[in-house]
C-alpha positions in Angstrom: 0.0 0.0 0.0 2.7 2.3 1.0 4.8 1.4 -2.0 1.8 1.8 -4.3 1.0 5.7 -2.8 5.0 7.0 -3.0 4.6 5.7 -6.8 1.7 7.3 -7.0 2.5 10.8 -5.9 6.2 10.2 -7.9 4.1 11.2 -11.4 1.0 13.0 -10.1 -1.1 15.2 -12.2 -4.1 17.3 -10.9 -6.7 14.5 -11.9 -4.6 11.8 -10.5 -4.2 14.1 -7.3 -8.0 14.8 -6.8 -8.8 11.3 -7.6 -6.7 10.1 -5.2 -7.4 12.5 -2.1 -11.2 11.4 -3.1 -10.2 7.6 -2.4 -8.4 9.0 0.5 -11.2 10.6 1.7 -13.9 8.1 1.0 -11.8 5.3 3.2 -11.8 8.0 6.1 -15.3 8.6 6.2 -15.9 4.6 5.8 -13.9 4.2 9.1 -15.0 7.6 10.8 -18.9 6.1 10.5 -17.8 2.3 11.6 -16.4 4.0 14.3 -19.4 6.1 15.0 -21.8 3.1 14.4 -19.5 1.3 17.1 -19.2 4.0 19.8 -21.9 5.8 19.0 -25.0 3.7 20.8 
């Protein structure tokens, strides 16, 4: 995973960027609500 990420960002353009913070962002919300569903009751 790490390996895949530093050659990501090696030969980023501006789509490959946002389309890759979005990924980024999407796995953070997935764990930010399992952690809410969890903790939350």
């Amino acid at each position: 995973m790490v390996f895949v990420v530093a050659q990501y960002q090696s030969d980023m353009d501006g789509a490959d960027r946002f389309m890759f913070w979005a990924l980024v962002l999407l796995f953070v919300i997935m764990i930010g609500g399992t952690v809410l569903a969890v903790f939350g009751r």
